[in-house]
C-alpha positions as a Python dict, from the first residue, in 0.01 Angstrom:
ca = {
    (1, 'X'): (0, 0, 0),
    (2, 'X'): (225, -185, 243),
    (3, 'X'): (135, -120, 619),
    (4, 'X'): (516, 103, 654),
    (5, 'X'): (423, 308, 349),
    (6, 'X'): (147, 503, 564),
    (7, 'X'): (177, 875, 658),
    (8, 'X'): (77, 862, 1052),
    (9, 'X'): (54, 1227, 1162),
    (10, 'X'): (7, 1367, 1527),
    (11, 'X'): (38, 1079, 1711),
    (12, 'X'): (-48, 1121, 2056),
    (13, 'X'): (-157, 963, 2394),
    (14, 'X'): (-574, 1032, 2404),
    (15, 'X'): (-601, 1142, 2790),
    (16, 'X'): (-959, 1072, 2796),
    (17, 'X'): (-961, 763, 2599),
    (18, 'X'): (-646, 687, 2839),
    (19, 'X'): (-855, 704, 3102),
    (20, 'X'): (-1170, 529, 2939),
    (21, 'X'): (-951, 239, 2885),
    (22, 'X'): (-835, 294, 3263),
    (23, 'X'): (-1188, 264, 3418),
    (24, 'X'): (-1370, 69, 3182),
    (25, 'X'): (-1387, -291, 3380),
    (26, 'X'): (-1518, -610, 3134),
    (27, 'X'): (-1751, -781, 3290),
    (28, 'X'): (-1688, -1147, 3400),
    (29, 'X'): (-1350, -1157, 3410),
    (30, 'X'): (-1181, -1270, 3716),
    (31, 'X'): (-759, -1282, 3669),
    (32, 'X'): (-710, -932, 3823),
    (33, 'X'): (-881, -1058, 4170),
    (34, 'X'): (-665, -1413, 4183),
    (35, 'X'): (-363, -1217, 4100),
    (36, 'X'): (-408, -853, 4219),
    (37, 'X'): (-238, -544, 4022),
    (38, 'X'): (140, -427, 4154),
    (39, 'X'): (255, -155, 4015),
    (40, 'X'): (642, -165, 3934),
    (41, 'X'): (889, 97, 3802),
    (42, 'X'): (1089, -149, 3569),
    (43, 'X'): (964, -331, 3316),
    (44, 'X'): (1233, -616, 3405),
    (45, 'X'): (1346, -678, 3779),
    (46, 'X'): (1327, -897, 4045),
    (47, 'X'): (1150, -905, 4339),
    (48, 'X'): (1171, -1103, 4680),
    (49, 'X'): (1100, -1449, 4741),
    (50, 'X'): (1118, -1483, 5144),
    (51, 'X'): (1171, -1811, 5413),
    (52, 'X'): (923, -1915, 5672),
    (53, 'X'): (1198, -1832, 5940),
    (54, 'X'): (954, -1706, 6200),
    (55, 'X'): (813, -2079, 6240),
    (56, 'X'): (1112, -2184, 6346),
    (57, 'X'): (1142, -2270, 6732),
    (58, 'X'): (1436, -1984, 6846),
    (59, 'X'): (1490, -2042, 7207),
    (60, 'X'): (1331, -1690, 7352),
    (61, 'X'): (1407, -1711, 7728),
    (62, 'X'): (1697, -1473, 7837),
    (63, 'X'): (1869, -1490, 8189),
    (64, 'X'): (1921, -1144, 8361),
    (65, 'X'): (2187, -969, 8175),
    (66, 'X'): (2233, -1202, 7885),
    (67, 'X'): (2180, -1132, 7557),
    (68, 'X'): (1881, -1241, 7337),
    (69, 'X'): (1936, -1500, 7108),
    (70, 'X'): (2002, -1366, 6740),
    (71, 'X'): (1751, -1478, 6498),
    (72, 'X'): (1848, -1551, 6125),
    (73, 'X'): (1635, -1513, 5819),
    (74, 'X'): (1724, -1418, 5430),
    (75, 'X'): (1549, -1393, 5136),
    (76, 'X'): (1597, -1512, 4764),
    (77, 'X'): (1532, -1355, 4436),
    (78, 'X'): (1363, -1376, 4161),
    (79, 'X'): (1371, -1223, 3803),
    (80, 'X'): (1041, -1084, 3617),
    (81, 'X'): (1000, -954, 3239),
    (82, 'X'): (713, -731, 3187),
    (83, 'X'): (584, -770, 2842),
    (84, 'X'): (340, -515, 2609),
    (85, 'X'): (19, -631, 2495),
    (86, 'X'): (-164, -427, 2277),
    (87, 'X'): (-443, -370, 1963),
    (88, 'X'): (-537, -140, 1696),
    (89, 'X'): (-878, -43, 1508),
    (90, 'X'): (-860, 186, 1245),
    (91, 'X'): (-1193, 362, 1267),
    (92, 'X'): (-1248, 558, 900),
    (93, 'X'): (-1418, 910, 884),
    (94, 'X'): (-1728, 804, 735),
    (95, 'X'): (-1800, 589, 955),
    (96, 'X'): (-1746, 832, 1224),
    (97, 'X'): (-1963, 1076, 1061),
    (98, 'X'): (-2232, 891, 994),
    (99, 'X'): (-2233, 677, 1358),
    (100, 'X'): (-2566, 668, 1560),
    (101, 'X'): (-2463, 821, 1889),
    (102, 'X'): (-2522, 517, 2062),
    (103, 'X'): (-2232, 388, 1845),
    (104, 'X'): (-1976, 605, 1972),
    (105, 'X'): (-1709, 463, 1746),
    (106, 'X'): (-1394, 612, 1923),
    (107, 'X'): (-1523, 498, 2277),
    (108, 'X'): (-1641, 130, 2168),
    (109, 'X'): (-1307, 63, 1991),
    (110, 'X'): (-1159, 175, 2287),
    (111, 'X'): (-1365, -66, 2485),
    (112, 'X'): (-1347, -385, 2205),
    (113, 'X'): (-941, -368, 2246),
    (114, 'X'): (-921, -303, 2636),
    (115, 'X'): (-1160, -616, 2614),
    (116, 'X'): (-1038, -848, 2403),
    (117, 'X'): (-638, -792, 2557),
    (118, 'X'): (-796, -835, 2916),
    (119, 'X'): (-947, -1230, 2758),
    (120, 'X'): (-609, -1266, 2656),
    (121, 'X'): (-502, -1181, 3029),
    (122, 'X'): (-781, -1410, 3147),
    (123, 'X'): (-644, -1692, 2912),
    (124, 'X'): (-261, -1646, 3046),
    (125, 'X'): (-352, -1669, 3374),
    (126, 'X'): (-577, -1925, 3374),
    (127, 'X'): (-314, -2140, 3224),
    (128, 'X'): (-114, -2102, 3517),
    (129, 'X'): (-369, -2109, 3833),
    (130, 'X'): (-514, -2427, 3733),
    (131, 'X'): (-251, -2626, 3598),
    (132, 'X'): (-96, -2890, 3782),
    (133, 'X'): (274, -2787, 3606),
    (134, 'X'): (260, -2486, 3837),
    (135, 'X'): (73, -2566, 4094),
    (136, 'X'): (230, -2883, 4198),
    (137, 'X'): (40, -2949, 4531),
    (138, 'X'): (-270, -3120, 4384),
    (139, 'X'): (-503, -3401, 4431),
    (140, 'X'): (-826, -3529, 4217),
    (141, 'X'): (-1173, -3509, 4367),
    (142, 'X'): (-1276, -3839, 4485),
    (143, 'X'): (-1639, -3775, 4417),
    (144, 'X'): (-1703, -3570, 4153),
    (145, 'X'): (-1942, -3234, 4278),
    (146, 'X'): (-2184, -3308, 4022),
    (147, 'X'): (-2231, -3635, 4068),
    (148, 'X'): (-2579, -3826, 4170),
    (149, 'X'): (-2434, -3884, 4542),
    (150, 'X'): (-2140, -3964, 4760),
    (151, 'X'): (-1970, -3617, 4698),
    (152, 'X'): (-1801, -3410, 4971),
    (153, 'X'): (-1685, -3044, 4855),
    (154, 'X'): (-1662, -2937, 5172),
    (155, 'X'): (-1440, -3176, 5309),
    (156, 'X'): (-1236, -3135, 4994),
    (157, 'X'): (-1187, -2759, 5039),
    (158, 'X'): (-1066, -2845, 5383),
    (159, 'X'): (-850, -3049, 5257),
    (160, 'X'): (-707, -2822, 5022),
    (161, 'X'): (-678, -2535, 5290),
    (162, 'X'): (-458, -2738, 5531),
    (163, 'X'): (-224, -2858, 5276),
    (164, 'X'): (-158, -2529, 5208),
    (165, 'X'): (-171, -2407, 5593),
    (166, 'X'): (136, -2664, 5636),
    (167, 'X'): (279, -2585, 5330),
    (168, 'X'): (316, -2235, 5331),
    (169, 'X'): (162, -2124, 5719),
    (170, 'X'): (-72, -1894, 5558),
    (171, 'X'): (-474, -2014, 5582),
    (172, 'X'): (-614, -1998, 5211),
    (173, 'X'): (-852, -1711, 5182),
    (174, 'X'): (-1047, -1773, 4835),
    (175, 'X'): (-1168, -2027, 4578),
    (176, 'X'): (-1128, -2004, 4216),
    (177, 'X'): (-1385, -2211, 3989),
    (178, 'X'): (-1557, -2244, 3712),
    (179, 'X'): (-1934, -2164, 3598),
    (180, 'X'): (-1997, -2505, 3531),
    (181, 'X'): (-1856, -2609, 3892),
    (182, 'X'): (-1961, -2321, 4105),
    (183, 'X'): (-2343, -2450, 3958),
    (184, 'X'): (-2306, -2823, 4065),
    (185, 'X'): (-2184, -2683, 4386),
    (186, 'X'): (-2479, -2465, 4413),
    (187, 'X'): (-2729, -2762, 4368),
    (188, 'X'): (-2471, -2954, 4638),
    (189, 'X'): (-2536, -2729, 4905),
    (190, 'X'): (-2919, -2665, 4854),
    (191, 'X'): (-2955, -3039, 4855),
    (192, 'X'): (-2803, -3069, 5180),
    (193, 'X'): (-3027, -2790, 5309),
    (194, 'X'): (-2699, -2585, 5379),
    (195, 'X'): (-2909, -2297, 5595),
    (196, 'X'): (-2605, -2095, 5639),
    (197, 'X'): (-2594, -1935, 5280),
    (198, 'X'): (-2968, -1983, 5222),
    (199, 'X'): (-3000, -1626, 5142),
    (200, 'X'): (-2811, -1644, 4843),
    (201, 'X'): (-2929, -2010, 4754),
    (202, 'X'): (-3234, -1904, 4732),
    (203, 'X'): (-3165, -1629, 4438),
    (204, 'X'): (-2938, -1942, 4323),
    (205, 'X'): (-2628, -1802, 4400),
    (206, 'X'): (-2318, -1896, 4507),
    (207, 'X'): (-2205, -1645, 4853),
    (208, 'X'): (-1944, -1446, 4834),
    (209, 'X'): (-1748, -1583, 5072),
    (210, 'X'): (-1745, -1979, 5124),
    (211, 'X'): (-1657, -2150, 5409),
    (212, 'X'): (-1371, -1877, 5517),
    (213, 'X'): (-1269, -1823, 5115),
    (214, 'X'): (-1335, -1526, 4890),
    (215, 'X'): (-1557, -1704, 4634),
    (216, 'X'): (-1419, -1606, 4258),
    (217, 'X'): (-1608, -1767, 3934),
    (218, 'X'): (-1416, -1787, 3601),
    (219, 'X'): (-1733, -1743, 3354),
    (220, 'X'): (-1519, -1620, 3056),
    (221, 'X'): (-1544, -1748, 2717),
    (222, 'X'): (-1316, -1695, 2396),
    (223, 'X'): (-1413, -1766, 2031),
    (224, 'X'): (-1157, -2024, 1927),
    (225, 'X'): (-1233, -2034, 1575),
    (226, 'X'): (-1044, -1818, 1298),
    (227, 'X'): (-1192, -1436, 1261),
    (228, 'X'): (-1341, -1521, 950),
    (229, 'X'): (-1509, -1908, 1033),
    (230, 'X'): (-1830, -1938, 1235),
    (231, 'X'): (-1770, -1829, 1621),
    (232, 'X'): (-1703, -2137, 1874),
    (233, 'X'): (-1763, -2029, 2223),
    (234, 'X'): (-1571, -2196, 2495),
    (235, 'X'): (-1500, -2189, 2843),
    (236, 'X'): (-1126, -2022, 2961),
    (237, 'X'): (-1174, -2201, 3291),
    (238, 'X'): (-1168, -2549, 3341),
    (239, 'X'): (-1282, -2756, 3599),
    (240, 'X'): (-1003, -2797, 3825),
    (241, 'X'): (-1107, -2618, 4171),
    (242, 'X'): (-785, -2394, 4304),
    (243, 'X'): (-769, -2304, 4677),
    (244, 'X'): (-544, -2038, 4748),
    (245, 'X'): (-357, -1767, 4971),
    (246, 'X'): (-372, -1440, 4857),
    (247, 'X'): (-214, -1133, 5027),
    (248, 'X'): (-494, -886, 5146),
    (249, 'X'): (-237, -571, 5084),
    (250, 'X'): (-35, -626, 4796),
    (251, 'X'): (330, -597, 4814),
    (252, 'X'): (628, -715, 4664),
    (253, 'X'): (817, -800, 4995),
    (254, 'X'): (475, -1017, 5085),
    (255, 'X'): (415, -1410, 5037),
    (256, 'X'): (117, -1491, 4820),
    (257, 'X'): (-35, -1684, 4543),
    (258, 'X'): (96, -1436, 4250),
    (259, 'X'): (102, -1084, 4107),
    (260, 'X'): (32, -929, 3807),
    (261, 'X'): (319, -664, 3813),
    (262, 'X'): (258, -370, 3572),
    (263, 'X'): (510, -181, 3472),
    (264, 'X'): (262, 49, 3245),
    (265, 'X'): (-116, 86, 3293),
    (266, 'X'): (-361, 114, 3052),
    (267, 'X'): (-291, 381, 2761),
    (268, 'X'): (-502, 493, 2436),
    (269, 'X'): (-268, 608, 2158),
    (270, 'X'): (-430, 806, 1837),
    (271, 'X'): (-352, 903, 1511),
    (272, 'X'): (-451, 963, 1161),
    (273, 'X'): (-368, 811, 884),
    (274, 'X'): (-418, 973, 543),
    (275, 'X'): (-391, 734, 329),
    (276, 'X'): (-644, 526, 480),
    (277, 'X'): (-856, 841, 546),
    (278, 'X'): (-949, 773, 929),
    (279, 'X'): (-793, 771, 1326),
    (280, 'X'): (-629, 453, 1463),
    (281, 'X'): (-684, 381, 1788),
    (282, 'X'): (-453, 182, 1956),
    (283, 'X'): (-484, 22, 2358),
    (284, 'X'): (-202, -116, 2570),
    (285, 'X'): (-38, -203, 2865),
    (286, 'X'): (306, -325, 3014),
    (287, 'X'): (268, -683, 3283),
    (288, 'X'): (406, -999, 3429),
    (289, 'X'): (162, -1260, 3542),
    (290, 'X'): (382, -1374, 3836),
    (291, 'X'): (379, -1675, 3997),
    (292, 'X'): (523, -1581, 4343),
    (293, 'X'): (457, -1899, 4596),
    (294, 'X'): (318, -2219, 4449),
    (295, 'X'): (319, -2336, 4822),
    (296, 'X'): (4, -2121, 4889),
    (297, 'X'): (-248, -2259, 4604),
    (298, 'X'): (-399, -2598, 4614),
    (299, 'X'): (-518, -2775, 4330),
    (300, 'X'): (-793, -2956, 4347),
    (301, 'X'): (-846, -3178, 3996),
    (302, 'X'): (-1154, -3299, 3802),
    (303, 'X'): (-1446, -3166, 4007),
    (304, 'X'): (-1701, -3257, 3748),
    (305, 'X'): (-1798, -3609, 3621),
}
């Protein structure tokens, strides 16, 4: 029978899936901490896109009685569209009934979708932080971090961190890689007997914060074959390094990186369908993945050989 022939009945938001689907955090994934959450009331806007006015030299000096001198800034704007992602799993009533209660069918569908959208999120993202078509102040790695000798990550970083400093005036405060890099730099700096994160070198580890940068590792994979061929795994991230500016409180009116602006957060729908004799469960939610200021990432190309 054709998917618009079925007789949905009661359907509802599920409060506590709703909120299962709220809490529940998949592990590994890193899109949500380059491009923190901003909640928005529309699901299409715009938001503010201000000048570096206060950089400019005003003359500041006022005689006795004059009047100060009048400083002039503005701001531009810019439009965002808020899309819906979302997934369904029919879950049938014998299955349900006869589930192991480590199975919890309901609560791991929940989980599967919430899961599988936020790789999609990953995978959008991803496509924008460390390409050189958004981020257009870039530059290729010498010395590749994995090579035998000769390479200089640190001295690349810095690099990377004052373009940005003189591009935007805001110091980059984290470092988005890959597994494959963040490993190669790992070797790098226990080579050079770098004692100043030796306590997590020596549980070979990265630290979480490198030289002045929130240290973020992109270890998410995705299946790129069809559903119904033998799973290929692959990396999301690639190997490009980004450096980056990100604001510590979130705000619309604030210069940084990006945003992820959501215009709805996470919600479970249910409801039965008869003819299929079992509950749908359905997951979605309402974003942007925002570029905001291009000025305050720096990309840093082809860290591995």
């Amino acid at each position: 029978m054709p998917a618009g022939d079925l007789t949905i009945t009661s359907v509802h938001v599920n409060a506590p899936l709703t909120n299962l689907a709220i809490r529940y955090k998949v592990p590994d994934m890193v899109a949500e901490r380059i491009w923190p959450v901003v909640p928005v009331q529309k699901e299409s806007d715009v938001y503010y896109k201000f000048y570096k006015e206060e950089l400019v030299d005003y003359p500041t000096l006022r005689a006795p009685g004059a009047e100060a001198n009048e400083m002039a800034w503005d701001a531009t704007t810019e439009a965002y569209k808020a899309e819906e992602y979302a997934l369904r799993k029919l879950v049938p009533d014998r299955v349900a009934r006869n589930a192991d209660p480590p199975v919890r069918p309901a609560m791991t569908t929940v989980e599967k979708l919430k899961a599988t959208l936020m790789i999609e999120q990953e995978r959008r993202v991803a496509a924008i932080v460390q390409s050189a078509t958004f981020v257009t102040n870039t530059s290729a790695i010498a010395t590749a971090w994995d090579a035998a000798s000769g390479q200089t990550p640190e001295k690349d970083v810095d690099t990377a961190k004052n373009a940005v400093r003189v591009a935007a005036g805001k110091v980059p405060n984290a470092i988005l890689m890959n597994y494959l890099t963040a490993q190669a730099l790992k070797r790098w700096l226990k080579a050079t007997a770098y004692t100043t994160y030796s306590e997590y070198l020596d549980k070979n580890e990265l630290p979480p914060v490198l030289w002045g940068c929130e240290t973020i590792i992109g270890v998410a994979v995705r299946n790129t074959a069809n559903a119904a061929k033998t799973e290929t795994l692959s990396d999301i991230w690639t190997d490009n390094v980004t450096v980056f500016y990100k604001e510590a409180s979130p705000s619309l009116d604030a210069m940084t990186f990006g945003y992820i602006m959501r215009a709805q957060n996470w919600i479970t729908t249910d409801y039965y369908v008869d003819q299929r004799k079992g509950r749908m469960y359905e997951v979605s939610v309402v974003e942007a993945e925002e570029l905001v200021s291009a000025a305050c990432a720096y990309l840093l190309t082809n860290a591995l050989t």
